[in-house]
N, CA, C and O atoms as CSV, one atom per row, in Angstrom:
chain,resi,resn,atom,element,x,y,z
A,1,UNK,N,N,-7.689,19.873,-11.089
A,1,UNK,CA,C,-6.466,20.033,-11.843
A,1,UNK,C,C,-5.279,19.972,-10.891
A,1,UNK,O,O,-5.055,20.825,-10.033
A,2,UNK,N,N,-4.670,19.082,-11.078
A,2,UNK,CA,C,-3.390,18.879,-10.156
A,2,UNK,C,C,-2.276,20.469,-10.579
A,2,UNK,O,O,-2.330,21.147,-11.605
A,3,UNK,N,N,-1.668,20.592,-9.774
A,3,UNK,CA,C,-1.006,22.327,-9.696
A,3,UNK,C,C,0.696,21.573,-9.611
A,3,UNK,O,O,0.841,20.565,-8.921
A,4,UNK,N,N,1.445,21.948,-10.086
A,4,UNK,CA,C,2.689,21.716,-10.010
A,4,UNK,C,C,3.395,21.879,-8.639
A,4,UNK,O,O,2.938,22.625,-7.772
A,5,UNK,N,N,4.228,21.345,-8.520
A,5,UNK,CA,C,5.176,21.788,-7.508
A,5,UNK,C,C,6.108,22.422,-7.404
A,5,UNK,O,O,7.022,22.377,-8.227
A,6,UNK,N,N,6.111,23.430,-6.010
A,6,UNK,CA,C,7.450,24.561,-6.397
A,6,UNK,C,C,8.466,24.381,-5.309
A,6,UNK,O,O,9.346,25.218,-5.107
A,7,UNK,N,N,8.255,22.579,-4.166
A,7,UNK,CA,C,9.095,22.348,-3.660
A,7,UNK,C,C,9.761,21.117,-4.291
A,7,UNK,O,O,8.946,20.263,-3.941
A,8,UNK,N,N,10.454,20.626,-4.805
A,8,UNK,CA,C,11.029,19.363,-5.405
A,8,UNK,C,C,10.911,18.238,-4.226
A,8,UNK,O,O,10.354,17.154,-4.405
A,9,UNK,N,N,11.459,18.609,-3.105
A,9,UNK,CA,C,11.464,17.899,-2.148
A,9,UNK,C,C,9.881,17.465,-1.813
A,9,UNK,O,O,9.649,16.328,-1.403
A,10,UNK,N,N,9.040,18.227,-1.968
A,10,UNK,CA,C,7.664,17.816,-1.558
A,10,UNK,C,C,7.361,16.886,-2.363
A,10,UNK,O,O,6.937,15.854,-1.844
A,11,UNK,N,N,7.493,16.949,-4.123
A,11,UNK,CA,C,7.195,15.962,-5.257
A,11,UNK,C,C,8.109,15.190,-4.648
A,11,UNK,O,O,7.548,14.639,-3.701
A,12,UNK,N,N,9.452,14.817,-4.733
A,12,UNK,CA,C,9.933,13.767,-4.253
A,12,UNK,C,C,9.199,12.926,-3.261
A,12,UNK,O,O,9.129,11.730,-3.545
A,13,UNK,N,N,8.511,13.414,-1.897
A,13,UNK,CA,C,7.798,12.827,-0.763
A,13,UNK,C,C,6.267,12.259,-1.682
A,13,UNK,O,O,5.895,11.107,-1.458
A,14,UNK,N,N,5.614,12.962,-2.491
A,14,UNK,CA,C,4.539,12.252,-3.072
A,14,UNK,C,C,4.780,11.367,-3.766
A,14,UNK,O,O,4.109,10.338,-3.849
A,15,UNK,N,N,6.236,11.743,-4.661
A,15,UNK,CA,C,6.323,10.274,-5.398
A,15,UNK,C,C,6.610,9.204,-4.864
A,15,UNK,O,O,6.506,8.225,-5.602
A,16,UNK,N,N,7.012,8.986,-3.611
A,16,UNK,CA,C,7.451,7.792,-2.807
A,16,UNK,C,C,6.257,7.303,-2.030
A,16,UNK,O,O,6.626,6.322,-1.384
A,17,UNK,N,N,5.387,7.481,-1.881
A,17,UNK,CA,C,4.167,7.097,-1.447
A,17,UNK,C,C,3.858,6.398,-2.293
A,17,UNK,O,O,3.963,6.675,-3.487
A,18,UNK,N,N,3.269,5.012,-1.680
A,18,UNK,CA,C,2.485,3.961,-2.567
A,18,UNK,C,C,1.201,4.436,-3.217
A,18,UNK,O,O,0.686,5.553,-3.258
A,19,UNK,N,N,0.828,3.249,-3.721
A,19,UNK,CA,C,-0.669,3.693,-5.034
A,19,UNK,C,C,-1.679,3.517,-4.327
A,19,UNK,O,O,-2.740,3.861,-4.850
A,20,UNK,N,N,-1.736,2.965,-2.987
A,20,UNK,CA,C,-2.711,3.099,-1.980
A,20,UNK,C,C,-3.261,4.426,-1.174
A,20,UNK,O,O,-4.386,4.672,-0.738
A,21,UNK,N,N,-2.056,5.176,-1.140
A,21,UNK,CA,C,-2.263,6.289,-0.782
A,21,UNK,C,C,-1.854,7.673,-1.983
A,21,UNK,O,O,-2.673,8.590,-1.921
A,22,UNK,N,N,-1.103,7.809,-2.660
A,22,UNK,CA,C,-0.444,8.788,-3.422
A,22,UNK,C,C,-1.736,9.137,-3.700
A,22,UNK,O,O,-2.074,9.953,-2.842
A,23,UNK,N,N,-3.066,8.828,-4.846
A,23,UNK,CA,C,-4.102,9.439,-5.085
A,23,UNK,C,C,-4.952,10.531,-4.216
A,23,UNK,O,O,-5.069,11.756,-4.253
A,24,UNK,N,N,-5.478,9.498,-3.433
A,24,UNK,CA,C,-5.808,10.281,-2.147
A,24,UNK,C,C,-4.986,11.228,-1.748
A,24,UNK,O,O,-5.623,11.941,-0.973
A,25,UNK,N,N,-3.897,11.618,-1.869
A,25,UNK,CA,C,-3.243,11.955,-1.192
A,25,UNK,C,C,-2.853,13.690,-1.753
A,25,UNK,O,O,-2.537,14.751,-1.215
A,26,UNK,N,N,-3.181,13.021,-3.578
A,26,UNK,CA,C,-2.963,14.003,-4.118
A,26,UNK,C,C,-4.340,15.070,-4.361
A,26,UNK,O,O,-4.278,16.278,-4.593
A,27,UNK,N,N,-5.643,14.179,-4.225
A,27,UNK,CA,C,-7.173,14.725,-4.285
A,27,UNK,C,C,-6.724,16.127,-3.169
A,27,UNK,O,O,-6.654,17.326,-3.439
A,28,UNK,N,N,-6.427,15.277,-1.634
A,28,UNK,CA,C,-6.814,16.103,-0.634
A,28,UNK,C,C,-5.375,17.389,-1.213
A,28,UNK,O,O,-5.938,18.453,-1.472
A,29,UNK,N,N,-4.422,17.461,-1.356
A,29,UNK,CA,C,-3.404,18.255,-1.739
A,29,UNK,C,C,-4.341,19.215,-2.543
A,29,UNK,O,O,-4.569,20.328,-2.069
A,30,UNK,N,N,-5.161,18.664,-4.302
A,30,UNK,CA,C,-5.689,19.794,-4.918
A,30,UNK,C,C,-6.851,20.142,-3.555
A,30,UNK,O,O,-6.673,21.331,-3.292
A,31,UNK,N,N,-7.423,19.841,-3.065
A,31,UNK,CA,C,-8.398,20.258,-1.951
A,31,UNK,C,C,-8.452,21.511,-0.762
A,31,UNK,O,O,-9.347,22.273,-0.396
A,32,UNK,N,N,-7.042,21.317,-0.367
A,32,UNK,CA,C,-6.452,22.319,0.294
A,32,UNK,C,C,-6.173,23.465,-0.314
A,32,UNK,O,O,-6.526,24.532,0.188
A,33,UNK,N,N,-5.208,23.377,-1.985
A,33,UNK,CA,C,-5.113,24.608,-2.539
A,33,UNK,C,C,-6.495,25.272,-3.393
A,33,UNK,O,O,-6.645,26.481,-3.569
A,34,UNK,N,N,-7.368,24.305,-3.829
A,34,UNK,CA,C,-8.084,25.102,-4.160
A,34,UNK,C,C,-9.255,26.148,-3.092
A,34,UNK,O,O,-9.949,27.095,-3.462
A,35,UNK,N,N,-9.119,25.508,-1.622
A,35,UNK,CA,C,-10.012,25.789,-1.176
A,35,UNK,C,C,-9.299,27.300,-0.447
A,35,UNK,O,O,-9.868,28.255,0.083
A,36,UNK,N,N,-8.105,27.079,-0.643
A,36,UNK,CA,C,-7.040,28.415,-0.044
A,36,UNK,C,C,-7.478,29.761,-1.224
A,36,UNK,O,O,-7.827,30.865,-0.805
A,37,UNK,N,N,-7.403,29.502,-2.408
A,37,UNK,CA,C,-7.603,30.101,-3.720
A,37,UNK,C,C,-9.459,30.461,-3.762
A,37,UNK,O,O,-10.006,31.208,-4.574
A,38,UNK,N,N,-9.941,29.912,-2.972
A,38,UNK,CA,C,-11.617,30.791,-3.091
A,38,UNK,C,C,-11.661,31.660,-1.773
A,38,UNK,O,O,-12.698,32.155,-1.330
A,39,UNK,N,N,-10.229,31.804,-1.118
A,39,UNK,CA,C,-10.771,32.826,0.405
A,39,UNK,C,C,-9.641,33.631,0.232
A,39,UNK,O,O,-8.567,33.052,0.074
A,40,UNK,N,N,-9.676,35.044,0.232
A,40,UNK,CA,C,-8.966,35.837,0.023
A,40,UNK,C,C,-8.436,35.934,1.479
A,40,UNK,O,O,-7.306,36.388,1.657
A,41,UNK,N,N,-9.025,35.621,2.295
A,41,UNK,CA,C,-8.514,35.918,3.319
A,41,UNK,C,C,-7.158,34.845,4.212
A,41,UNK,O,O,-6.549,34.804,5.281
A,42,UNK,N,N,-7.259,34.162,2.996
A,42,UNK,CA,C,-5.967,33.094,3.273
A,42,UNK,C,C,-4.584,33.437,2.893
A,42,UNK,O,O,-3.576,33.214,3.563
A,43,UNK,N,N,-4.658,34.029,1.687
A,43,UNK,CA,C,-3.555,34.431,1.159
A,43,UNK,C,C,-2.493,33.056,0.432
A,43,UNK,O,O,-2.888,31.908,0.228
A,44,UNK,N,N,-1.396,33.478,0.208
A,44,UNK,CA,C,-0.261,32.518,-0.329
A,44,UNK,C,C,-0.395,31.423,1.061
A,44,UNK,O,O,-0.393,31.620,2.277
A,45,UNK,N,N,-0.513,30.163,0.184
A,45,UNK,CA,C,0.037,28.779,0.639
A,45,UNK,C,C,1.086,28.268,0.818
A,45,UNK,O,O,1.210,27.479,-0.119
A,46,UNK,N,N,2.041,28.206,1.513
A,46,UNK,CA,C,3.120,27.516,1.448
A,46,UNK,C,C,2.963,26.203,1.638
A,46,UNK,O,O,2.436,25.832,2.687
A,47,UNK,N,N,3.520,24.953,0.361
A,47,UNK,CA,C,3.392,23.938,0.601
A,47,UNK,C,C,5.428,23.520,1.149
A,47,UNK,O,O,6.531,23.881,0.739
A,48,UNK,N,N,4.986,22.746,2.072
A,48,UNK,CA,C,6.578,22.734,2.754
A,48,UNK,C,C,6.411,20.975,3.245
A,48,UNK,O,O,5.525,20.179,2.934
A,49,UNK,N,N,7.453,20.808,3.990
A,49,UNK,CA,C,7.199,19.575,4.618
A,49,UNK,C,C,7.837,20.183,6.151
A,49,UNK,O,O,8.578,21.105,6.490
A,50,UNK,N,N,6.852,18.760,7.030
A,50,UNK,CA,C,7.018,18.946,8.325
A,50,UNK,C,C,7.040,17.724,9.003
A,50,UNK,O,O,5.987,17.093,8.905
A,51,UNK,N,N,7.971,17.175,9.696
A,51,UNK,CA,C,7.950,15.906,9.978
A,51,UNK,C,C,8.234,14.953,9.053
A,51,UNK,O,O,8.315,13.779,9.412
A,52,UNK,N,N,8.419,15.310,7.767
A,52,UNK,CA,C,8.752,14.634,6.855
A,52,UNK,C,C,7.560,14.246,5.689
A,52,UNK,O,O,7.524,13.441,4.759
A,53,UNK,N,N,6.721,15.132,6.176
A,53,UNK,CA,C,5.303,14.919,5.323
A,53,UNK,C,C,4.815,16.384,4.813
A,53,UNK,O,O,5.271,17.396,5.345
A,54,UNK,N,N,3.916,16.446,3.809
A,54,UNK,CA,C,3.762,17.480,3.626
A,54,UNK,C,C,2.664,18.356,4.002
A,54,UNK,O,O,1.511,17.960,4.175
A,55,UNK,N,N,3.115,19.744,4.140
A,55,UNK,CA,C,2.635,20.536,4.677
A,55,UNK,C,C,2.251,21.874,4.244
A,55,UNK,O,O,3.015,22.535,3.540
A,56,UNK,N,N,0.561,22.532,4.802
A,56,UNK,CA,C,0.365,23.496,3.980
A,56,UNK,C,C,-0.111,24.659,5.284
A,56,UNK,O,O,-0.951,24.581,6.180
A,57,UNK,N,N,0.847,25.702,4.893
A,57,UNK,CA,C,0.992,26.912,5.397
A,57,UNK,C,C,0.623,28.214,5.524
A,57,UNK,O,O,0.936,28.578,4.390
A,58,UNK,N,N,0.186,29.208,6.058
A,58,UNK,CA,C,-0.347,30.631,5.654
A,58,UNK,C,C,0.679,31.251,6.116
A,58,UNK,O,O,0.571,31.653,7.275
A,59,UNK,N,N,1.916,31.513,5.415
A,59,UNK,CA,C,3.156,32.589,6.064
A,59,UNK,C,C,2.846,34.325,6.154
A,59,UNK,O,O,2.858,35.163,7.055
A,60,UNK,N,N,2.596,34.321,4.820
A,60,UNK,CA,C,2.060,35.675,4.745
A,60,UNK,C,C,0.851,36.280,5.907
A,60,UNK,O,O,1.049,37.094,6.808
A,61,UNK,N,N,-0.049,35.793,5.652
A,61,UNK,CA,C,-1.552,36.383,6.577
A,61,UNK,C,C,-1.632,35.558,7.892
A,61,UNK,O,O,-2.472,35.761,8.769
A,62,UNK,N,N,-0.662,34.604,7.931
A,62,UNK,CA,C,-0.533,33.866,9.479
A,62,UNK,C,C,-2.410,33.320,10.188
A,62,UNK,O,O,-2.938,33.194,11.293
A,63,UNK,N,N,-2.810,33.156,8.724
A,63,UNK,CA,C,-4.412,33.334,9.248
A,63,UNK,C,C,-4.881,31.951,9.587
A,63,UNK,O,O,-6.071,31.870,9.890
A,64,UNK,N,N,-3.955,30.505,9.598
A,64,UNK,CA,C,-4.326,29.150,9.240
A,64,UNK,C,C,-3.325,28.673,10.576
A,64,UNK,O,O,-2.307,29.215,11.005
A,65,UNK,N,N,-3.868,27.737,10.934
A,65,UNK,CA,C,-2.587,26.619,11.366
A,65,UNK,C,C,-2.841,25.542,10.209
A,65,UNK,O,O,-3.774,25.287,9.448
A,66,UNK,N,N,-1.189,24.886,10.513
A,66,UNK,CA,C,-0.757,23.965,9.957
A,66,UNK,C,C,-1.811,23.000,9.389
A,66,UNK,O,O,-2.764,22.831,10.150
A,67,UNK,N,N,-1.855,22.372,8.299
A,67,UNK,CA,C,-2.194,21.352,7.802
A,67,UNK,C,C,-1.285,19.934,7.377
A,67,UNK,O,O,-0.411,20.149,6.537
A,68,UNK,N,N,-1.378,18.866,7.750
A,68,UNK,CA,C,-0.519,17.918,6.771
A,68,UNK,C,C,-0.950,16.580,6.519
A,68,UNK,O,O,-1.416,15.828,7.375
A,69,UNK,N,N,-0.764,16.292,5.224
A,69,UNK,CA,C,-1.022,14.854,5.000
A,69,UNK,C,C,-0.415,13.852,4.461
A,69,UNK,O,O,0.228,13.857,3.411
A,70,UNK,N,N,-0.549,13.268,4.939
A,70,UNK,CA,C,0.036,11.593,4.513
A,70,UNK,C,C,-0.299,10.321,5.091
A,70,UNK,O,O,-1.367,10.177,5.686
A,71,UNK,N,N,0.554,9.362,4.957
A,71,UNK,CA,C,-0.006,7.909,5.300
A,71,UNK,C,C,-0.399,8.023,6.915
A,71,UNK,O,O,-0.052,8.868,7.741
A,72,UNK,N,N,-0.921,7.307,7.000
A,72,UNK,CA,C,-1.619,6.784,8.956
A,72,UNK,C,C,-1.233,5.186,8.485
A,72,UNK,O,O,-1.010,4.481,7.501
A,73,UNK,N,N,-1.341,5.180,10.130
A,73,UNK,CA,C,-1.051,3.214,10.492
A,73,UNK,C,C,-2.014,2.890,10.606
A,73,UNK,O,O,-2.056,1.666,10.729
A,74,UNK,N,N,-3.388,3.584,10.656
A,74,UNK,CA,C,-4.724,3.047,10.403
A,74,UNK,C,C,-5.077,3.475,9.691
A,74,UNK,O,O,-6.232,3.842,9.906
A,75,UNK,N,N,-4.639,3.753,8.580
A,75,UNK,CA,C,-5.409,3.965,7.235
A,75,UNK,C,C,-4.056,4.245,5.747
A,75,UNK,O,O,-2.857,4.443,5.945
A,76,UNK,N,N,-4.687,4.180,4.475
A,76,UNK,CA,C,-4.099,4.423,3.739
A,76,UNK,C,C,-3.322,5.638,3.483
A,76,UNK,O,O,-2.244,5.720,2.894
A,77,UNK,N,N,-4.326,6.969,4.239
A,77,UNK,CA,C,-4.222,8.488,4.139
A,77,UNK,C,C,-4.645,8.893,4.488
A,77,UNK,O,O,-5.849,8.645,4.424
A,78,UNK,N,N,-4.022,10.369,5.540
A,78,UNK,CA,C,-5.212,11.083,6.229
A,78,UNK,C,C,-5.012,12.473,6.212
A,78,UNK,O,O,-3.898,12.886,5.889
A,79,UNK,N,N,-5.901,13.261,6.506
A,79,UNK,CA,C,-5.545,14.714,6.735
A,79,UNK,C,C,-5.162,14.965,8.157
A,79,UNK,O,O,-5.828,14.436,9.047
A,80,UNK,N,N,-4.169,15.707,8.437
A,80,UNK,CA,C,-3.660,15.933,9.708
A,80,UNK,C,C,-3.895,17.356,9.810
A,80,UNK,O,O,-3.666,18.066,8.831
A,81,UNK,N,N,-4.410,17.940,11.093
A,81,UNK,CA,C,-4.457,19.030,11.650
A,81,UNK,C,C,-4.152,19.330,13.328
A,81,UNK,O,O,-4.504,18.625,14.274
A,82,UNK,N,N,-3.574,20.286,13.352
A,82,UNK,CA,C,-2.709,20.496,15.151
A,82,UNK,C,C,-3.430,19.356,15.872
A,82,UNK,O,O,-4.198,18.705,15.164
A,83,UNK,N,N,-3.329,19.032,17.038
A,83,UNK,CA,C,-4.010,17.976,17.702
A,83,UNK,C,C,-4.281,19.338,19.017
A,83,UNK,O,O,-5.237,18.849,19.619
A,84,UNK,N,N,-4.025,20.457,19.608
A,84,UNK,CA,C,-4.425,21.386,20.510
A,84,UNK,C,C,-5.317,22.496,20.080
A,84,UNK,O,O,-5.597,23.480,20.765
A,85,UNK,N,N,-5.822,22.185,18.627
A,85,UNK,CA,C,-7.046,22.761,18.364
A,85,UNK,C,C,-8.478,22.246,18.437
A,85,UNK,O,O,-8.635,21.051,18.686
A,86,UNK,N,N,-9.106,22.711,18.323
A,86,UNK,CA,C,-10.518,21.880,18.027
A,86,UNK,C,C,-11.614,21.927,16.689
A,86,UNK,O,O,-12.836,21.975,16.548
A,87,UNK,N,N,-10.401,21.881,15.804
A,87,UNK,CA,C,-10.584,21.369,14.675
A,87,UNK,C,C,-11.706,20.074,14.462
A,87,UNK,O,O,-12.897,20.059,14.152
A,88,UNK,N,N,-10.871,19.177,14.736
A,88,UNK,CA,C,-11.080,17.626,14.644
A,88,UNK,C,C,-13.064,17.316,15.577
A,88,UNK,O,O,-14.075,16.704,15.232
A,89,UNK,N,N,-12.761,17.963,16.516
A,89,UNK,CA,C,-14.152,17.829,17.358
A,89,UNK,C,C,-15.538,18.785,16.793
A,89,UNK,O,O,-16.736,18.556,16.963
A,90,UNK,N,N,-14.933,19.813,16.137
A,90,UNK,CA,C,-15.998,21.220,15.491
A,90,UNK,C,C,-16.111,20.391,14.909
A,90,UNK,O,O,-17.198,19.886,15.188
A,91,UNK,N,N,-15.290,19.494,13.695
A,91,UNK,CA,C,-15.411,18.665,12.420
A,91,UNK,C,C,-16.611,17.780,13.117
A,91,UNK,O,O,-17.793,18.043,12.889
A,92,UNK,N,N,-16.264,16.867,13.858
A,92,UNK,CA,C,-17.330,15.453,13.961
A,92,UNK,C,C,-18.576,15.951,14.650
A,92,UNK,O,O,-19.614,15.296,14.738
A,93,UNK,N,N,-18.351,17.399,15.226
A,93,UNK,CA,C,-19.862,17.683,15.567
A,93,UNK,C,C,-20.524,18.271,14.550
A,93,UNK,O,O,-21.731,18.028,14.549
A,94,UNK,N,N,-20.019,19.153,13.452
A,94,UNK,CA,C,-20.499,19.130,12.448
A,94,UNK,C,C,-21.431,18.347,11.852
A,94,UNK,O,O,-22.602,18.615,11.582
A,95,UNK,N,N,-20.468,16.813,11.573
A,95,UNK,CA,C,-20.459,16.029,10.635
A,95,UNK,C,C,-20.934,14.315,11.205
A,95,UNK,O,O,-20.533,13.298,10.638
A,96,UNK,N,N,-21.627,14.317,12.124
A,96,UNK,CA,C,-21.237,13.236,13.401
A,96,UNK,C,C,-21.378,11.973,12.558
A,96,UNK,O,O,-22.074,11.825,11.554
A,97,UNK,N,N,-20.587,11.096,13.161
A,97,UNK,CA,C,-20.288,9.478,11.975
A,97,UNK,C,C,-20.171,9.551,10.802
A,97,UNK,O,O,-20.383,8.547,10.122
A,98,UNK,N,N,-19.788,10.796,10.194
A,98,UNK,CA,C,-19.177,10.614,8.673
A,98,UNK,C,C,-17.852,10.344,7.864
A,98,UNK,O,O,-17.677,10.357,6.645
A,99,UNK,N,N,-16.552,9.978,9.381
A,99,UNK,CA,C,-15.897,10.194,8.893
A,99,UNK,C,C,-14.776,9.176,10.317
A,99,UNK,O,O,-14.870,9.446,11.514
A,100,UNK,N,N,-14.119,8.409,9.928
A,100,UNK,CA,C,-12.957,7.846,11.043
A,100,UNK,C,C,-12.246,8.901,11.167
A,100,UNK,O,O,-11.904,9.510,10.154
A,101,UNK,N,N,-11.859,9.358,12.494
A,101,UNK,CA,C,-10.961,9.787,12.728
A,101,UNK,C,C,-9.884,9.311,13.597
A,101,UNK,O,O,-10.148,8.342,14.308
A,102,UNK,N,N,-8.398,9.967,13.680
A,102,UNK,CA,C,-7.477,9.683,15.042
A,102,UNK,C,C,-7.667,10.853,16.251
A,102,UNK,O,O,-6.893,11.808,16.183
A,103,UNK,N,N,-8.300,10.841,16.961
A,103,UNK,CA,C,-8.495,11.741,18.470
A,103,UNK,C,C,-8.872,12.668,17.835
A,103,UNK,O,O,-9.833,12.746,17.070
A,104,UNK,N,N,-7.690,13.852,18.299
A,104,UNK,CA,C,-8.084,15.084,17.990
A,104,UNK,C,C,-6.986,15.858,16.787
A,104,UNK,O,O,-6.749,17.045,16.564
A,105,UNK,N,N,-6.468,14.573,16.160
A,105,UNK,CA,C,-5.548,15.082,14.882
A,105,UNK,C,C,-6.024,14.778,13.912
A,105,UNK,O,O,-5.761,15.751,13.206
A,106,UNK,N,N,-6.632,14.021,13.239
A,106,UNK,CA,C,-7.028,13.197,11.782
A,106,UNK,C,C,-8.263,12.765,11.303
A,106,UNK,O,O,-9.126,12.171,11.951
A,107,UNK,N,N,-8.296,13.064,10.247
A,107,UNK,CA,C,-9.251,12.347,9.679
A,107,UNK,C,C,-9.071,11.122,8.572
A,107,UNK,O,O,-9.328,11.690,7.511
A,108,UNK,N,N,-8.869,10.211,8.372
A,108,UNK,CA,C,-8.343,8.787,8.024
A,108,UNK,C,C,-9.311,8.732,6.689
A,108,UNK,O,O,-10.077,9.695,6.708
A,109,UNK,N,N,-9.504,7.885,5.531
A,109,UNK,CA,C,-9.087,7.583,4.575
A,109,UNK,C,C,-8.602,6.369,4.106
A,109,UNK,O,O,-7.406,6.132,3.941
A,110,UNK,N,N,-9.733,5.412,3.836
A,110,UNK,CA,C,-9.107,4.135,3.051
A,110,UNK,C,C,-9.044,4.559,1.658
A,110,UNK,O,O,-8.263,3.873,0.997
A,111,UNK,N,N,-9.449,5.193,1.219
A,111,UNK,CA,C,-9.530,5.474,-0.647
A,111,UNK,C,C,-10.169,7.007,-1.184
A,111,UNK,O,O,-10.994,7.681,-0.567
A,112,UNK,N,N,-9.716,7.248,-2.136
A,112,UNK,CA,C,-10.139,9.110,-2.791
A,112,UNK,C,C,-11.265,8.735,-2.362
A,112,UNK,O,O,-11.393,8.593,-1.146
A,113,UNK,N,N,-12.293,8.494,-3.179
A,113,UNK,CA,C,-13.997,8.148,-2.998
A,113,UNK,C,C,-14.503,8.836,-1.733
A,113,UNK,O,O,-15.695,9.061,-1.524
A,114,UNK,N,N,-13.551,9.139,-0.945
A,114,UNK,CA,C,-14.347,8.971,0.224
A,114,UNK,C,C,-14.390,10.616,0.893
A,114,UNK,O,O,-15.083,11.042,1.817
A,115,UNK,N,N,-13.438,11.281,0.094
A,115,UNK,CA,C,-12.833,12.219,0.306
A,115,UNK,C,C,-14.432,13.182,-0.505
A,115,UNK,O,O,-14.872,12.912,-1.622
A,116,UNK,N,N,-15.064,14.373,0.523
A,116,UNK,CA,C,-15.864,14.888,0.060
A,116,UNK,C,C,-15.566,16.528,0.221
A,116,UNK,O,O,-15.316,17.189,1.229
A,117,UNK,N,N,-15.709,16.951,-1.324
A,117,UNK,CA,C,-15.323,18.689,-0.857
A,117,UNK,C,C,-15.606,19.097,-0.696
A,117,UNK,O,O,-14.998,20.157,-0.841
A,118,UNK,N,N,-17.151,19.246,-0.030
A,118,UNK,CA,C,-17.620,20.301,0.904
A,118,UNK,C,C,-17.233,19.677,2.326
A,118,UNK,O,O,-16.598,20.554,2.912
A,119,UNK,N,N,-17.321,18.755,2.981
A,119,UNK,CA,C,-17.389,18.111,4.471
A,119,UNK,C,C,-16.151,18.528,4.566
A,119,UNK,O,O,-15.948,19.297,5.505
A,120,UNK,N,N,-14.922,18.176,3.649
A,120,UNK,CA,C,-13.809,17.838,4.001
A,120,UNK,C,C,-13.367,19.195,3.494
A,120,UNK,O,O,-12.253,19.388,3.982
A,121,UNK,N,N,-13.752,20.307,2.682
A,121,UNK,CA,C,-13.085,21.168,2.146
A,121,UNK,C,C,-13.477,22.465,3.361
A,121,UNK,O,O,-12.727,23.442,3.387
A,122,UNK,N,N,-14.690,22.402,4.349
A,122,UNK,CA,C,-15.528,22.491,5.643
A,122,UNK,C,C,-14.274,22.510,6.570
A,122,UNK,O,O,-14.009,23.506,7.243
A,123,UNK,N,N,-13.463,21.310,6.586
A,123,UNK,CA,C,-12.672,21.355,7.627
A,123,UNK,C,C,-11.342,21.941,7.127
A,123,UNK,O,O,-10.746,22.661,7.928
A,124,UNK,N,N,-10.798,21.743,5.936
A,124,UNK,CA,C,-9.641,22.811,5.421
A,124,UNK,C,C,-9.904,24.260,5.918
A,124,UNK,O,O,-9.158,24.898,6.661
A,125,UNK,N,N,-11.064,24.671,5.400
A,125,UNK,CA,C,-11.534,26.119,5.486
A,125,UNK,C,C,-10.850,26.459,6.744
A,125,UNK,O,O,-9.803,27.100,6.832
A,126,UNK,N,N,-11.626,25.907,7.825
A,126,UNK,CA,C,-11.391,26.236,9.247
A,126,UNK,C,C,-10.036,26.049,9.566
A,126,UNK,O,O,-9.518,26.604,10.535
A,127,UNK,N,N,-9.393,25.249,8.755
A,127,UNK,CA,C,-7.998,25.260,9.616
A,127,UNK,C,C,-6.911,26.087,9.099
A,127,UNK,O,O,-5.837,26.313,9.657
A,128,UNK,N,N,-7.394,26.590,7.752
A,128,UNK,CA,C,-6.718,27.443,6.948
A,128,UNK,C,C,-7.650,29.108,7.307
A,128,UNK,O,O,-7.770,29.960,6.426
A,129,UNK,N,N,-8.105,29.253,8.453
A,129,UNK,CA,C,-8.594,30.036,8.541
A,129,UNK,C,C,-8.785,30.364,10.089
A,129,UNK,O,O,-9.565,31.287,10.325
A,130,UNK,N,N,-8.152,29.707,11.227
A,130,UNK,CA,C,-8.274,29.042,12.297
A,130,UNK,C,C,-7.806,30.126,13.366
A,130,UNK,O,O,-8.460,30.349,14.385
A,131,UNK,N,N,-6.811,30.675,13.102
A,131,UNK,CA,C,-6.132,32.297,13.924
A,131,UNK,C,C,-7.000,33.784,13.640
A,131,UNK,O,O,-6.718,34.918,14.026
A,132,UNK,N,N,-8.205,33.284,12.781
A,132,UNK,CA,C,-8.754,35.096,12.067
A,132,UNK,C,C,-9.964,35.097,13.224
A,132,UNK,O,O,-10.736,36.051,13.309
């Protein structure tokens, strides 16, 4: 269930995204909040923008680093997470060849389909959960 927006500016940034990415874009968006909404220990989400993309936050419980997603130059859409964590590397050892990534920031995305919510909802968890 797609969740409304309570930044205008953020809907503005999704609506300007092409049809190549906006879907995807919006899967991984419900992905993040729902997966914030099954851990109490996350608390309130702030969806914000950062860099000009959007971004999801733990202000309250400070228990997450940053998340953000949007377009890549190698791909349609990706999930972005800090690049000085080890997010991205826990992820592919997890998960090994399931998934393109960029180094140690992204995980890339030619189309929704591809987008899986446990693997990928696996790596939200941790990053929305990453300071506890």
């Amino acid at each position: 269930m797609t969740r409304p927006f309570a930044d205008a500016q953020v809907e503005r940034v999704f609506d300007a995204y092409d049809d190549s990415a906006r879907p995807g874009l919006m899967s991984l968006r419900d992905l993040i909040l729902d997966t914030a909404a099954s851990d109490n220990r996350v608390g309130e989400v702030e969806e914000a923008l950062r860099w000009g993309q959007p971004a999801y936050l733990t202000p309250v419980t400070k228990s997450g680093t940053t998340i953000r997603i949007a377009a890549h130059k190698s791909a349609p859409f990706a999930l972005f997470v800090h690049c000085q964590t080890t997010l991205i590397s826990d992820y592919t050892a997890a998960f090994p060849g399931q998934d393109r990534t960029d180094g140690k920031r992204a995980v890339l995305f030619d189309n929704p389909s591809e987008i899986d919510p446990m693997r990928h909802g696996w790596l939200i968890s941790r990053a929305l959960t990453y300071h506890l």
